[in-house]
mmCIF file of the C-alpha atoms, coordinates in Angstrom:
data_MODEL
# 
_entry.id   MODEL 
# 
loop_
_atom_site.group_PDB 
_atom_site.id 
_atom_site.type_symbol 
_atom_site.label_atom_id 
_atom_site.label_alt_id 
_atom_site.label_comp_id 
_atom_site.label_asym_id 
_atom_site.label_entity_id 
_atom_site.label_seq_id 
_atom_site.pdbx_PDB_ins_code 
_atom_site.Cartn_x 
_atom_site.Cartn_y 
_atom_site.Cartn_z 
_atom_site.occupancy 
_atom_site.B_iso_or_equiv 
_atom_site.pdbx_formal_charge 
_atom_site.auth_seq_id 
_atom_site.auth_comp_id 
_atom_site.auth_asym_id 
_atom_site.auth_atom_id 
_atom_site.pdbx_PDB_model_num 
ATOM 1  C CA . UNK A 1 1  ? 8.776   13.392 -10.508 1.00 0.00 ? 1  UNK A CA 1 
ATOM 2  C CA . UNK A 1 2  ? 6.305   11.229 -12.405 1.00 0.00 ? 2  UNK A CA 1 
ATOM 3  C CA . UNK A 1 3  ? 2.886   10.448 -10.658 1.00 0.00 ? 3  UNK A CA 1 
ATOM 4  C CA . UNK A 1 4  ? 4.093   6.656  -9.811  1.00 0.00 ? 4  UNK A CA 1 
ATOM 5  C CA . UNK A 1 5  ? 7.092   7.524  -8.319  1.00 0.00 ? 5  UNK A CA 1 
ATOM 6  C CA . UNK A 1 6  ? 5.561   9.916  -5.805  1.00 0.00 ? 6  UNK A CA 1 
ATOM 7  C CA . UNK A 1 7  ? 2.282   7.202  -5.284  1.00 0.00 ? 7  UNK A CA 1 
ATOM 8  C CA . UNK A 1 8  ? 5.576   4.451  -4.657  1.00 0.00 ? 8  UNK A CA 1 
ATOM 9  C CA . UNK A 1 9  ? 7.991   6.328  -2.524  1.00 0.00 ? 9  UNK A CA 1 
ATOM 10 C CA . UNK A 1 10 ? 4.881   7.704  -0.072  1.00 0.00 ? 10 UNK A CA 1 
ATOM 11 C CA . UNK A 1 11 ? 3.094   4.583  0.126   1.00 0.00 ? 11 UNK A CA 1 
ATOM 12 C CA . UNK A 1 12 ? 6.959   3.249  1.060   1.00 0.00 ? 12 UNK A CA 1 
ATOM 13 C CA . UNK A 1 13 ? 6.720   5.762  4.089   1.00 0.00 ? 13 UNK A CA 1 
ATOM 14 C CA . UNK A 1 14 ? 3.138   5.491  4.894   1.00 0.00 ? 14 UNK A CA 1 
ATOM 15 C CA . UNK A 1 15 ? 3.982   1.635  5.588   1.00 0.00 ? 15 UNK A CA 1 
ATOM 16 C CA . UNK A 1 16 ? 7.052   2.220  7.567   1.00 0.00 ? 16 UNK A CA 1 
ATOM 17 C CA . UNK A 1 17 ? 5.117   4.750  9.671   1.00 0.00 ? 17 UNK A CA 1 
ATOM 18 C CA . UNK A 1 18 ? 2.369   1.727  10.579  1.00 0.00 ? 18 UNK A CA 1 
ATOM 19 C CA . UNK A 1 19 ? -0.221  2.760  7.563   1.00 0.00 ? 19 UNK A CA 1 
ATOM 20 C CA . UNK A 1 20 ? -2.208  -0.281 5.610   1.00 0.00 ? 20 UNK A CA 1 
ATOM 21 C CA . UNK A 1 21 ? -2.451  0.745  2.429   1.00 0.00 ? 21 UNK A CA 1 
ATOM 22 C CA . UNK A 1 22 ? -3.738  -0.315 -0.847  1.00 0.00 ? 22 UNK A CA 1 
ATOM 23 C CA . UNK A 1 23 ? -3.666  0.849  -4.414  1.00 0.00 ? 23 UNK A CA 1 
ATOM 24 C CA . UNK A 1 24 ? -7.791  1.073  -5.513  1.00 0.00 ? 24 UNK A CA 1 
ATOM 25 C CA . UNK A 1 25 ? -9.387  -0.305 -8.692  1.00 0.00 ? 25 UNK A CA 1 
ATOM 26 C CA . UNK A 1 26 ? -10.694 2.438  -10.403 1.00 0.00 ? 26 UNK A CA 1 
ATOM 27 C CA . UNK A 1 27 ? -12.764 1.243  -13.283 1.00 0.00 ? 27 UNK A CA 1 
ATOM 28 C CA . UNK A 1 28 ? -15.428 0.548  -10.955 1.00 0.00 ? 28 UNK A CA 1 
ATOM 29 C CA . UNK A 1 29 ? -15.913 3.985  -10.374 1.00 0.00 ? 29 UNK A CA 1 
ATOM 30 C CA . UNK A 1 30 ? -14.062 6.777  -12.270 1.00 0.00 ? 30 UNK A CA 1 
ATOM 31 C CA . UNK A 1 31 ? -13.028 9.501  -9.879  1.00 0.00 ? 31 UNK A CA 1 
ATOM 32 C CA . UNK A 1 32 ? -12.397 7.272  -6.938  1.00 0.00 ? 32 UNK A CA 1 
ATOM 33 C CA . UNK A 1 33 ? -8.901  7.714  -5.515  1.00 0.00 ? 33 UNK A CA 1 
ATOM 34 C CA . UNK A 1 34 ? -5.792  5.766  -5.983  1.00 0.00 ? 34 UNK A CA 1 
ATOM 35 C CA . UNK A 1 35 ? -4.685  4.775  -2.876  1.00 0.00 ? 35 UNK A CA 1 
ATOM 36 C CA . UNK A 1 36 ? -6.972  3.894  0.511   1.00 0.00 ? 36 UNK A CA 1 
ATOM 37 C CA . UNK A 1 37 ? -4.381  4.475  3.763   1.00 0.00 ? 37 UNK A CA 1 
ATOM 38 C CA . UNK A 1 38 ? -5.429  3.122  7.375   1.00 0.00 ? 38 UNK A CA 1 
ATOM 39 C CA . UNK A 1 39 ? -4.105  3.596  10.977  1.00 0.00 ? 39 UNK A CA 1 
ATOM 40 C CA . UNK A 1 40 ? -5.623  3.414  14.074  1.00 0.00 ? 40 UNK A CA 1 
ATOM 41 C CA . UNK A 1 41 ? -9.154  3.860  12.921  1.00 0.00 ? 41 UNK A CA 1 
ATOM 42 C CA . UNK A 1 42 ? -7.937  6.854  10.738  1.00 0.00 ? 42 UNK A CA 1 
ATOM 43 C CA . UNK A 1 43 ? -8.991  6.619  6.229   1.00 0.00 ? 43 UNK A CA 1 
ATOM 44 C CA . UNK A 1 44 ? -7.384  8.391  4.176   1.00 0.00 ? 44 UNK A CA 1 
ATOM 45 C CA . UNK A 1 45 ? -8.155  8.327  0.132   1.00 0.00 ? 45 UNK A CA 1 
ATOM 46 C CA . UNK A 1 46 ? -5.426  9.546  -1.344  1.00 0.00 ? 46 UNK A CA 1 
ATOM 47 C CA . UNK A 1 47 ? -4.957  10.889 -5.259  1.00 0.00 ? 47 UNK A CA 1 
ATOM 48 C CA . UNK A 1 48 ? -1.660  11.165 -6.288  1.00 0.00 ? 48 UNK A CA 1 
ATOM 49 C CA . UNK A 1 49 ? -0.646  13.287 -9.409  1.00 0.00 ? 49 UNK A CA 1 
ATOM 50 C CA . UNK A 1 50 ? 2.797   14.213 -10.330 1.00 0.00 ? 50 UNK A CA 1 
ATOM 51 C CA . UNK A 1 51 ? 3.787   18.313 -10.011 1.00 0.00 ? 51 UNK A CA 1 
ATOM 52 C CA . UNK A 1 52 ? 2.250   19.317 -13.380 1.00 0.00 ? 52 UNK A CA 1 
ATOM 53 C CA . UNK A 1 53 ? -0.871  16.970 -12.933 1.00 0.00 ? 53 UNK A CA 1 
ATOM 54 C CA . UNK A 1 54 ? -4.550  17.863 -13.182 1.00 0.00 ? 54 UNK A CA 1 
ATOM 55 C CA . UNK A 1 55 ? -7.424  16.890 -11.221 1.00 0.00 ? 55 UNK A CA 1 
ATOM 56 C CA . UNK A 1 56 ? -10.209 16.098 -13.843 1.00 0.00 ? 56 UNK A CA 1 
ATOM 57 C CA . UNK A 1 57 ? -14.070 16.820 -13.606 1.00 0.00 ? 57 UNK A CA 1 
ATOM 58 C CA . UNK A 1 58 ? -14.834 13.283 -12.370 1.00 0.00 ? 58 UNK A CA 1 
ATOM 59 C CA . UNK A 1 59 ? -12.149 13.518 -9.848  1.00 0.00 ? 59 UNK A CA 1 
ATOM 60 C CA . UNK A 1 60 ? -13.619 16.493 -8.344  1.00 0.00 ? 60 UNK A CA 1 
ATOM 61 C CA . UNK A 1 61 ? -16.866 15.509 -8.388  1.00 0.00 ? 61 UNK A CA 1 
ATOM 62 C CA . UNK A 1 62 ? -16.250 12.199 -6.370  1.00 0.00 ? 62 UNK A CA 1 
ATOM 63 C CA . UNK A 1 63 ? -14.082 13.713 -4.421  1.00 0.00 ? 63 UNK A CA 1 
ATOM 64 C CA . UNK A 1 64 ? -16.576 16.130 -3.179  1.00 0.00 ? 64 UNK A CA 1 
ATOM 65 C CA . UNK A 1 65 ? -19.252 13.825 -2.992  1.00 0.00 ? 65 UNK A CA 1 
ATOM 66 C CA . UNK A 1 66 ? -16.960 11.227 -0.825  1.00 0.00 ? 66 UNK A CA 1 
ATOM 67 C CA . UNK A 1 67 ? -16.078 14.471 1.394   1.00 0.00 ? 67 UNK A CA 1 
ATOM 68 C CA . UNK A 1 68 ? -19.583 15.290 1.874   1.00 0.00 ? 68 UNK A CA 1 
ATOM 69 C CA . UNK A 1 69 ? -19.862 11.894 3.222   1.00 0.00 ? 69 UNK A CA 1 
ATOM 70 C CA . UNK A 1 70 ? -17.173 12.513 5.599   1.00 0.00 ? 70 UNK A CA 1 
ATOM 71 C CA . UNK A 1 71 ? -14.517 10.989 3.737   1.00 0.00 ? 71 UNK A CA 1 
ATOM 72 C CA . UNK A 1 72 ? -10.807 12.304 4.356   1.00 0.00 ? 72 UNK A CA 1 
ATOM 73 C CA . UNK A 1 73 ? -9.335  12.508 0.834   1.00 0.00 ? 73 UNK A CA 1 
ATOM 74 C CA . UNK A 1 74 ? -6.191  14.265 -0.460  1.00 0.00 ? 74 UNK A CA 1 
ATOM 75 C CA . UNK A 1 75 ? -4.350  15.580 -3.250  1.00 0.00 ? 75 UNK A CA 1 
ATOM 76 C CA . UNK A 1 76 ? -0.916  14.998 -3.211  1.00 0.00 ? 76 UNK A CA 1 
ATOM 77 C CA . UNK A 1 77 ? 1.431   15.748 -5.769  1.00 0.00 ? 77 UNK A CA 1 
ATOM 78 C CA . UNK A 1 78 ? 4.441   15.533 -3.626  1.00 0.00 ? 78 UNK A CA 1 
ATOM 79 C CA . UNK A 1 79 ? 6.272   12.380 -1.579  1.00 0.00 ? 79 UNK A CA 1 
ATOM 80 C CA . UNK A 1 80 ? 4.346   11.920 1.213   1.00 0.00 ? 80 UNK A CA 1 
ATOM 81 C CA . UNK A 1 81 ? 7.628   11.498 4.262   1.00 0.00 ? 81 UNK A CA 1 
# 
């Protein structure tokens, strides 16, 4: 399943489950996750790649930075139900 297919049908059920989401600009900051979810006080950053997808340098990097910050962020590379 390609990447925007999973980031479509999962932001689809985050929504009906009561998530705000929103798809992030990421030429402000390479790295930075695609897609911010909120519910209840709960953030999630969420990347999205599709089954055969990589996580690059840059996207580690932030990611671990973000997390050291307390940030929740995910890899997902399945629909999110």
């Amino acid at each position: 399943m390609k990447e925007s297919t999973i980031q479509k049908k999962s932001r689809d059920n985050l929504h009906r489950d009561g998530w705000y989401t929103f798809k992030i600009d990421s030429r402000a900051h390479k790295g930075i996750p695609d897609v911010c979810a909120i519910k209840n006080g709960t953030v999630r950053f969420i990347e999205f790649k599709a089954k055969d997808g990589t996580v690059s340098e840059i996207q580690k990097a932030t990611h671990l930075l973000m997390r050291l910050h307390g940030a929740n962020v995910e890899v997902i590379s399945e629909v999110i139900e």
